[in-house]
N, C-alpha and C positions, 0 to 999 in steps of 0.2 A: 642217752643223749644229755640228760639231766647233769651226770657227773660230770660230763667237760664241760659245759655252761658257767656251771658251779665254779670248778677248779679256775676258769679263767676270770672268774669275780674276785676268787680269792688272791691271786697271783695281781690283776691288777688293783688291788688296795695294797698288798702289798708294795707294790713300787709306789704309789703314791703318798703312802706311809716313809720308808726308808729313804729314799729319792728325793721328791721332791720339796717334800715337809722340810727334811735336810737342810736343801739349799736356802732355803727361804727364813727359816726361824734359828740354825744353827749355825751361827758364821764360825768363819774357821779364826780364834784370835791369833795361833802362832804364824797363821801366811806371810811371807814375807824378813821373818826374824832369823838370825842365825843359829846354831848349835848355842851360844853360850846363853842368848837371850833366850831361848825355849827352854833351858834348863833352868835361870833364874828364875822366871815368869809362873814355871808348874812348883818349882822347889818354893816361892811366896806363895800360892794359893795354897798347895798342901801345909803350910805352916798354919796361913791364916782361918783356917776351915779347921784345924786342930785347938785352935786358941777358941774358935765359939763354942 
């Protein structure tokens, strides 16, 4: 009985870790932008993260 107690502690941190953490602290910055701005946008961060 202990085991599935357990397992459903762990299964819900898990969603409350990937899920909802997610929504809240990780916005999504490309929402919204087209093909050409989402490739601009990652193609200047990987440049500018290479230059520090």
């Amino acid at each position: 009985t202990w085991g599935r107690v357990l397992w459903a502690i762990i299964l819900i941190k898990l969603f409350v870790m990937f899920f909802v953490l997610k929504l809240f602290f990780f916005p999504s910055f490309l929402e919204g932008k087209t093909e050409a701005e989402k490739q601009d946008y990652v193609g200047l961060e990987l440049t500018n993260r290479m230059a520090e």
